[in-house]
Structures are given as structure tokens and as C-alpha cells.
C-alpha positions in Angstrom: 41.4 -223.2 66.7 42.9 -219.8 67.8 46.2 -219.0 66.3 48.3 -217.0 68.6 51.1 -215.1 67.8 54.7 -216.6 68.6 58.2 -214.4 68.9 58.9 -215.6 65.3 55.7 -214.6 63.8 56.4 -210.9 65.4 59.9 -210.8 64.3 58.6 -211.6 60.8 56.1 -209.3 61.0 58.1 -206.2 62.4 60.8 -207.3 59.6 57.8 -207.1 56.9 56.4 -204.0 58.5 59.7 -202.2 57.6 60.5 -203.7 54.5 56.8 -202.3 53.5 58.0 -198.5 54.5 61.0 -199.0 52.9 60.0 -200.4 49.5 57.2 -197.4 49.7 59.9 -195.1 50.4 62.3 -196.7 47.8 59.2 -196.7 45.2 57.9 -193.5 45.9 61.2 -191.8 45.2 61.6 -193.2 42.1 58.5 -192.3 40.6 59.8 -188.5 41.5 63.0 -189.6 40.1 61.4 -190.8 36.7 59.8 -187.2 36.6 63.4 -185.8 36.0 63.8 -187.6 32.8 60.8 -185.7 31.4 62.7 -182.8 30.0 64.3 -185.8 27.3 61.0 -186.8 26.1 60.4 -186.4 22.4 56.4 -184.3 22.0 55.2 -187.1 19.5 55.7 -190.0 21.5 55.4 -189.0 24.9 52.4 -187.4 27.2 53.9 -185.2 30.0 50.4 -185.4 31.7 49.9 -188.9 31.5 53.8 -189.2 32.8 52.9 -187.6 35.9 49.9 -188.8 36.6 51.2 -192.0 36.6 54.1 -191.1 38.9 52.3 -189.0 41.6 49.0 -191.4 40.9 51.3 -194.5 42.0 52.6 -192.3 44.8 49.2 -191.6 46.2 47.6 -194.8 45.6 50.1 -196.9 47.2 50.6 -194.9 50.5 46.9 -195.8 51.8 48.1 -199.2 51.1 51.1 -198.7 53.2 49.1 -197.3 56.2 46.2 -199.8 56.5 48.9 -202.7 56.5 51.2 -201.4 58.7 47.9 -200.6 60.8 46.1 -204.2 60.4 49.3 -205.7 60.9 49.6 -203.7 64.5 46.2 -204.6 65.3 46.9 -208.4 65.1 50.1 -208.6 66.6 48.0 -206.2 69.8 45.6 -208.8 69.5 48.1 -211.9 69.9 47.4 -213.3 66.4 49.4 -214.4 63.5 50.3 -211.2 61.7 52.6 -211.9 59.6 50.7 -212.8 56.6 49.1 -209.3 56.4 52.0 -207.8 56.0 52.9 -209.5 53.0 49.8 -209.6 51.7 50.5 -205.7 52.2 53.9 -206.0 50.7 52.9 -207.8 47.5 49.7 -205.6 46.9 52.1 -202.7 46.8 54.7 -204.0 44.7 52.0 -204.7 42.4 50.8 -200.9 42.4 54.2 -199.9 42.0 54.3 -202.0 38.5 51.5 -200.9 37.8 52.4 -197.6 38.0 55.9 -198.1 36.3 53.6 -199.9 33.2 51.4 -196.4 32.7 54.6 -194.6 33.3 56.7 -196.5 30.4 53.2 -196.0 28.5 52.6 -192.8 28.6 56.2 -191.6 27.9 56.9 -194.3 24.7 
């Protein structure tokens, strides 16, 4: 059985694809955001190192994620298939690396 991509299933998709951008964007600039707060963080509890390597580890682990969805996600709408659930796939894998990243942030800072 060949699924084949509808108008609702691109709509979705296109919708998905910028809500991915979006919440990277949105992530990505809090994780510089976070760094700010650094200059408030007491030397006995808190790791400056481990702080930003959380922040600019999150950053850079979650863009490749970003890329290769909104890529696959191209690639089967091109191809006339469903795409839709690629993107979130996409979408949830990197709201999980942002948490993720906001855990060894809170972590290393507490």
C-alpha cells in the first residue's frame, strides 16, 4: 500500500517544519540566555565549565537534529509521501535534547 501525500498532510508538515526552526531558534537562544546568569553563581555549588558546556553542547547537538528533519521531511513531501510524521518525530527528539540540556544545565550550576 503506497501512502501518498495529501494537501493536509503538507500543510501539517510545512506547519511542523517551522514550528521545528522556531522552537530551535527559541531553544537555542535561551541556552545563551542562561549563560548571562553565570556571573550570580556561587564557586561552591556551581561549575562554570560544566554550565557552558551544557548550553553550547545543547546548541550544537540539536541543530544537526534540526537539519536532517527539516531535510527528511523535504525529501518525502518531493517524493509524494506522508511527511508529516517525520517532522514530529524531529520536533519531539529535539524538545527532548533541549531538556536534556536544561537538566545538565540546572546540574551543573546547583
Amino acid at each position: 500500500m503506497s501512502e501518498t501525500s495529501s494537501t493536509g498532510d503538507r500543510v501539517v508538515s510545512i506547519v511542523l517544519i517551522i514550528g521545528l526552526v522556531l522552537t530551535w531558534a527559541l531553544g537555542s537562544f535561551l541556552a545563551f540566555f542562561f549563560l548571562v546568569f553565570l556571573d550570580y553563581c556561587p564557586e561552591a555549588t556551581c561549575s562554570v565549565d560544566g554550565a557552558v558546556t551544557a548550553s553550547l553542547g545543547t546548541i550544537a547537538g540539536t541543530a544537526p537534529v534540526t537539519v536532517v528533519t527539516v531535510v527528511a521531511t523535504i525529501v518525502q513531501l518531493a517524493r509524494g509521501r506522508r511527511a508529516w510524521l517525520v517532522a514530529l518525530l524531529g520536533e519531539l527528539v529535539l524538545i527532548g535534547g533541549f531538556v536534556a540540556g536544561f537538566v545538565a544545565y540546572s546540574a551543573a550550576v546547583s
